[in-house]
C-alpha positions as CSV (number, residue, x, y, z in Angstrom):
1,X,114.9,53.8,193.9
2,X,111.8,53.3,194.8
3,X,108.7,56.0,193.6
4,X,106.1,56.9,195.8
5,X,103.1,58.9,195.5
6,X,100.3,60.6,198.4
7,X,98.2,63.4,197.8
8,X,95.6,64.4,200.5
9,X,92.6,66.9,199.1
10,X,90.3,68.3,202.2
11,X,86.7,68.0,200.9
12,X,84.9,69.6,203.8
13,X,85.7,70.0,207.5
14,X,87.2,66.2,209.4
15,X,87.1,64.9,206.1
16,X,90.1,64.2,203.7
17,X,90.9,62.1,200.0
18,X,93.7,60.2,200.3
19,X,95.0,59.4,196.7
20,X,98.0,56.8,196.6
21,X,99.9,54.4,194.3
22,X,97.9,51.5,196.4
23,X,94.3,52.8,196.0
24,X,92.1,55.9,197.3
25,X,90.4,55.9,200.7
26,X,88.3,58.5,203.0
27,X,88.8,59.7,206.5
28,X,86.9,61.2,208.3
29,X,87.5,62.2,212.0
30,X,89.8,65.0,213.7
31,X,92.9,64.1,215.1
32,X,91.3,61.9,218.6
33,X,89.3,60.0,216.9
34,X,88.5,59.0,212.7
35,X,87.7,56.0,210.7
36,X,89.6,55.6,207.2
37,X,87.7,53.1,204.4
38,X,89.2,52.4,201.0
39,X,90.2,49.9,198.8
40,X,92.0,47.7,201.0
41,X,89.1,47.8,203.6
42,X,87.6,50.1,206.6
43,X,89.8,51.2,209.2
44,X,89.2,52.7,213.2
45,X,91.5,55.0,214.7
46,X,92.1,56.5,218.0
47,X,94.7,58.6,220.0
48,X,95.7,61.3,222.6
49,X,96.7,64.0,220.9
50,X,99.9,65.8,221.5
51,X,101.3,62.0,223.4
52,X,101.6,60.1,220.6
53,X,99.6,57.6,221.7
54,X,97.7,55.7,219.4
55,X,95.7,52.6,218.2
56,X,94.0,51.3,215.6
57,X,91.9,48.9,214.4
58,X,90.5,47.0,211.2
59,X,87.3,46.5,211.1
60,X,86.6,45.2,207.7
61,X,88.5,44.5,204.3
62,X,90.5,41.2,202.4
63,X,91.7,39.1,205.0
64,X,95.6,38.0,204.9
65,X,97.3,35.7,202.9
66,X,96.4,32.5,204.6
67,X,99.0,29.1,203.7
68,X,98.8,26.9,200.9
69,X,99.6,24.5,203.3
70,X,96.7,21.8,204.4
71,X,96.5,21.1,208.1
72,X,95.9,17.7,207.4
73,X,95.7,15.4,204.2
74,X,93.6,12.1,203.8
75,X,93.8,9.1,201.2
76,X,90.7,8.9,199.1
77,X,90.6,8.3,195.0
78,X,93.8,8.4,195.7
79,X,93.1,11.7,198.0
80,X,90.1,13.0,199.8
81,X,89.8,16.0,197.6
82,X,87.7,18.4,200.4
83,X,91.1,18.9,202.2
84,X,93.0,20.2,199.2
85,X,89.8,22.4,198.1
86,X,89.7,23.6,201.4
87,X,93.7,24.5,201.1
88,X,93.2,25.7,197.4
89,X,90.1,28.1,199.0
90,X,92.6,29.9,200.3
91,X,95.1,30.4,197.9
92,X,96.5,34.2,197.7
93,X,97.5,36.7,196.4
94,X,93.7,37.5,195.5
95,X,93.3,38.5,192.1
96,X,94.1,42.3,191.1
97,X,90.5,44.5,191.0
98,X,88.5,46.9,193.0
99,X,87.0,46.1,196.4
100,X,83.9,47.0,195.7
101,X,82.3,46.7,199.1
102,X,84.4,49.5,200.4
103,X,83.9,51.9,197.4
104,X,80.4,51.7,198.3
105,X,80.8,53.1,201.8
106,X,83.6,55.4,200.3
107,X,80.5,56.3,197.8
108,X,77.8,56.8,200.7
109,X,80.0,58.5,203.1
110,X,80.6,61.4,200.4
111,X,77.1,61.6,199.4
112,X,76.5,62.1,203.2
113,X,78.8,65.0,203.4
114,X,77.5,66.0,199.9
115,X,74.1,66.4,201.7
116,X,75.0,68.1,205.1
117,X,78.2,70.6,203.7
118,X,77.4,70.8,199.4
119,X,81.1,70.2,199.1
120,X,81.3,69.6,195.3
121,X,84.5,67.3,195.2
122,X,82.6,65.0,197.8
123,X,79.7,64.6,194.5
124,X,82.3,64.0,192.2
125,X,84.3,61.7,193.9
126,X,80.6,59.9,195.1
127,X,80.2,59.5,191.5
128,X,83.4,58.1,190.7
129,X,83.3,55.4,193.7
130,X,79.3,54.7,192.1
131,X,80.6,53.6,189.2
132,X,83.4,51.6,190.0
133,X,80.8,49.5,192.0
134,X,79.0,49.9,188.6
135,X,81.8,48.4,187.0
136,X,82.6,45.7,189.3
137,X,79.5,44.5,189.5
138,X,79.1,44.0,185.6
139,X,82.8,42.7,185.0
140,X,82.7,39.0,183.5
141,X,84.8,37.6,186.6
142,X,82.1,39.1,189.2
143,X,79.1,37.5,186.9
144,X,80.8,34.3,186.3
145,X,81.8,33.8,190.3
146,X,78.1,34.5,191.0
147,X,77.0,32.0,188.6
148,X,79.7,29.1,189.7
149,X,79.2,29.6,193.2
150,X,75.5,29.3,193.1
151,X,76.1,26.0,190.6
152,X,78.2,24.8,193.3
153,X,75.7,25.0,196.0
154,X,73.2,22.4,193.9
155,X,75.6,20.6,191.4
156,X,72.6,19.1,189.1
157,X,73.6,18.1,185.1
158,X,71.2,21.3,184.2
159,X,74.1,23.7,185.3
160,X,76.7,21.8,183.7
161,X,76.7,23.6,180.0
162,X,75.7,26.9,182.5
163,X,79.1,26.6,184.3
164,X,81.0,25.5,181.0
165,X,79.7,29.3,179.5
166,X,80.8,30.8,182.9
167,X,84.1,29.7,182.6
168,X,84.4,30.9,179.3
169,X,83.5,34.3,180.2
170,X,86.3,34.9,182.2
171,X,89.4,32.6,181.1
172,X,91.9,34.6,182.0
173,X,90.5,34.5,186.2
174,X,92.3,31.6,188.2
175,X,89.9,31.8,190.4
176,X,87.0,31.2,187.7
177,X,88.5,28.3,186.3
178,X,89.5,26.9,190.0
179,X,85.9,26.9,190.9
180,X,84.9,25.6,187.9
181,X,87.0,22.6,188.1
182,X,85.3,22.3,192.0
183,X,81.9,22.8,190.5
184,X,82.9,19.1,188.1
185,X,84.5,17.6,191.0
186,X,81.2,17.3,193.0
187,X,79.5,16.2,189.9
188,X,82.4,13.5,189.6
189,X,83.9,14.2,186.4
190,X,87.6,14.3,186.7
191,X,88.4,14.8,182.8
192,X,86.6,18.3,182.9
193,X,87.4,18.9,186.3
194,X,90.9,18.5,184.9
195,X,90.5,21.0,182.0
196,X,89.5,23.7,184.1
197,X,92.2,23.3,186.8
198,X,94.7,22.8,184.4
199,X,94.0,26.8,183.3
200,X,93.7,27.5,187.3
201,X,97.0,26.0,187.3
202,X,98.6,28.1,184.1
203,X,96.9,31.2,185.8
204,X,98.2,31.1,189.3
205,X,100.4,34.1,190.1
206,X,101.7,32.4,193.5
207,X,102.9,29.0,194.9
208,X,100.8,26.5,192.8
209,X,101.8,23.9,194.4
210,X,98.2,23.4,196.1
211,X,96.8,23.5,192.6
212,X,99.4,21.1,191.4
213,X,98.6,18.7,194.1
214,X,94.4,18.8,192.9
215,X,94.8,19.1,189.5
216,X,96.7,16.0,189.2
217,X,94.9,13.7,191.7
218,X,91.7,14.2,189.3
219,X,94.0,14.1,186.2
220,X,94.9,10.3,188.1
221,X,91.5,10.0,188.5
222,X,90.9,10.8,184.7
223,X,93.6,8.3,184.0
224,X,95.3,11.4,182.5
225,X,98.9,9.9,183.9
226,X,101.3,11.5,181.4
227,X,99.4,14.8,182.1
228,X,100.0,14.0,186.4
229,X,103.1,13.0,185.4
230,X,104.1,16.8,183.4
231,X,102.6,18.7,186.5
232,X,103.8,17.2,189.5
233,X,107.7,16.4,187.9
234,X,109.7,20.0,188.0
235,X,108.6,19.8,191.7
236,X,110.2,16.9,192.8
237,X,114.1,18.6,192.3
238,X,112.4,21.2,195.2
239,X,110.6,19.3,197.5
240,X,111.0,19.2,201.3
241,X,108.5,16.2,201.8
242,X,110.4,15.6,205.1
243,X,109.3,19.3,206.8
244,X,106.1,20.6,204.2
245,X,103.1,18.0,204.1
246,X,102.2,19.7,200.6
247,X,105.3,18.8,198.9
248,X,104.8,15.0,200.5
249,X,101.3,15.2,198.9
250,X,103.2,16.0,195.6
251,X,105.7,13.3,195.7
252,X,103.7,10.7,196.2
253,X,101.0,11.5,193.9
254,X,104.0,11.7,191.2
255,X,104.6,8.2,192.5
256,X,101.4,7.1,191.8
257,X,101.0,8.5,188.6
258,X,104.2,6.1,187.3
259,X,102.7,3.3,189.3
260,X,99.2,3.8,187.0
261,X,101.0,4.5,183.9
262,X,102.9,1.4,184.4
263,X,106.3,2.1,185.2
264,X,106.9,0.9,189.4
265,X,110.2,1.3,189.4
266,X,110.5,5.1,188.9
267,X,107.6,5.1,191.3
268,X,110.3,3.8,193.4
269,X,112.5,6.2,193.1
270,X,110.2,9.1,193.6
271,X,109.2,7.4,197.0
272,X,112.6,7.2,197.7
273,X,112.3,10.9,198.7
274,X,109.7,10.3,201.7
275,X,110.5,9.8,205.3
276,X,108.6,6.6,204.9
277,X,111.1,5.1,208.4
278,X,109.4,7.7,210.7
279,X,107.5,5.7,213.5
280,X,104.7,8.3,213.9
281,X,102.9,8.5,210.1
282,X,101.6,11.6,208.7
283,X,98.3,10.7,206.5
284,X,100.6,11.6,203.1
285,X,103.2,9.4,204.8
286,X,100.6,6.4,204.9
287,X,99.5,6.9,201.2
288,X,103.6,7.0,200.2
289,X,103.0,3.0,202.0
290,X,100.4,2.1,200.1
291,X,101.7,2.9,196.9
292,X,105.0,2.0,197.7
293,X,103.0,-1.4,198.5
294,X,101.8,-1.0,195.1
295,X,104.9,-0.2,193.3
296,X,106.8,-3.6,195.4
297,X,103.7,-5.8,194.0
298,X,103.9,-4.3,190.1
299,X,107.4,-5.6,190.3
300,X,107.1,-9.4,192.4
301,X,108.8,-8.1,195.6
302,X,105.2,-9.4,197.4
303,X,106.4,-10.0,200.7
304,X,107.7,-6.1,201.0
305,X,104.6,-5.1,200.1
306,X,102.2,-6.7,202.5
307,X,104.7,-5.9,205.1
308,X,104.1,-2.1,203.6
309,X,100.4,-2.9,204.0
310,X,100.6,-4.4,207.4
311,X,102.5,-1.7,208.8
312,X,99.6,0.8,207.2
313,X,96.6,-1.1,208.6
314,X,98.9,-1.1,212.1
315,X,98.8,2.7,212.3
316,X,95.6,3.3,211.3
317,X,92.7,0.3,210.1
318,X,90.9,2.8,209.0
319,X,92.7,4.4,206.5
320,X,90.5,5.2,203.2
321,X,93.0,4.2,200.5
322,X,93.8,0.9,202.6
323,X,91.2,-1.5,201.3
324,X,91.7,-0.6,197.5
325,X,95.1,-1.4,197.7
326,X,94.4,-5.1,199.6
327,X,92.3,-5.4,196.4
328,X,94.8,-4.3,194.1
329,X,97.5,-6.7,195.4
330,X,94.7,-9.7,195.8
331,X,95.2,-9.5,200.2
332,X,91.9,-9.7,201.7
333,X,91.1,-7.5,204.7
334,X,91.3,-7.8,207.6
């Protein structure tokens, strides 16, 4: 059964404390017309009264749980990493803490009404929303996200041992170790990129798998392949690489982490599990070719491959991963 709690107090005339399990918010307004800000944001309302009639509107607060899911994913070393960032961005749930934004209108809307009616529960509560803004503002995570996302803006090696000492502040914040490990992606250093993910990935309340997927392309990068190999493995009994482009991302970077640690034929395997017959090619699809291509060379079956390469070139020329692996298997381009 579940347990739920509400408690309204009236702190002056049109203007009401809401106290819940979820948070505390303000609103102020009769019964036509009010607007409601809290923790989970700033809310509009209007009606008829006496019809029922209603609607409302938010106007500010976290916005939903977007997908973990990239719209599109392109071959690079091995992956262009900006489209898994930009899928990783999003990630949700948000850490637990307190909005701070809208405890600071909460906290200037009661020292308004503080002003105008002297309503002593309006200062108290004012107080109380001052300092958890107070408190938010100082907590390691704030600081540290402040610091990391300023580093990212102009990666130089000066901020390097700055965002190494941000990250420490704050190890138990996924999303302080995720940006981290962005921060030493731009500066192109996959081995503490690696480290920092890796905690992102530990850390993660939700579906990691868009973690999973960046985390072990730099850990390839790294040449970190029995590390790739530990991530991206207890996914591949799950995966539905024919209908989610994520979990095609994850079996073919598994792929590629045999085919680098020297073992093709379980890369084989692994590839197995991709719809690589389809006529039209995904971009994950066209990286599964190439290292399928690579997996057929490790192992003398040269003919399969450069048909795997020829079919790759075919579909798209252009493809970034393409040319690496013509040098890998000694075909020159085209």
């Amino acid at each position: 059964m579940a347990i739920r709690f509400r408690r309204t107090v009236k702190l002056a005339p049109g203007v009401r404390l809401n106290l819940g399990k979820r948070g505390v918010s303000v609103r102020v307004g009769g019964r036509g017309l009010g607007v409601t800000t809290g923790t989970s944001g700033t809310r509009v309302s209007a009606g008829i009264p006496g019809t029922g009639l209603y609607a409302t509107k938010k106007v500010s607060g976290a916005p939903k749980r977007a997908s973990s899911r990239p719209a599109q994913v392109t071959a690079g070393q091995p992956m262009v990493a900006m489209t898994l960032e930009d899928a990783v961005a999003t990630l949700g749930p948000a850490e637990k803490g307190l909005a701070f934004p809208a405890w600071w209108l909460a906290g200037a809307v009661l020292c308004l009404i503080a002003t105008f009616t002297g309503a002593p529960g309006a200062v108290v509560v004012s107080a109380l929303c001052g300092y958890m803004v107070w408190r938010r503002l100082n907590a390691p995570k704030y600081t540290s996200l402040e610091a990391l996302r300023s580093a990212r803006a102009h990666p130089t090696p000066e901020e390097d041992e700055s965002v190494r000492a941000a990250a420490a502040k704050a190890e138990d914040s996924w999303t302080v170790q995720r940006d981290a490990g962005l921060y030493f992606m731009q500066r192109e250093q996959p081995a503490r990129a690696v480290e920092h993910l890796a905690k992102a990935v530990d850390l993660y309340p939700g579906d990691k798998r868009a973690l999973v997927a960046l985390a072990s392309s730099e850990a390839i990068h790294a040449e970190q392949y029995d590390y790739a190999v530990s991530l991206l493995e207890p996914y591949l009994a799950t995966a539905s690489p024919d209908d989610d482009e994520l979990d095609c991302v994850l079996v073919t970077q598994l792929a590629l982490a045999f085919v680098k640690k020297g073992d093709p034929g379980r890369a084989l395997e692994v590839l197995n599990r991709l719809p690589l017959r389809r006529q039209k090619l995904s971009q994950p699809l066209l990286l599964g070719l190439c290292v399928r291509a690579l997996a057929k060379h490790a192992l003398g079956q040269r003919a399969s491959a450069k048909r795997d390469v020829d079919r790759v070139y075919a579909f798209d020329p252009d493809f970034a991963y393409l040319d690496e692996v013509r040098r890998s298997i000694g075909e020159a381009a085209v």
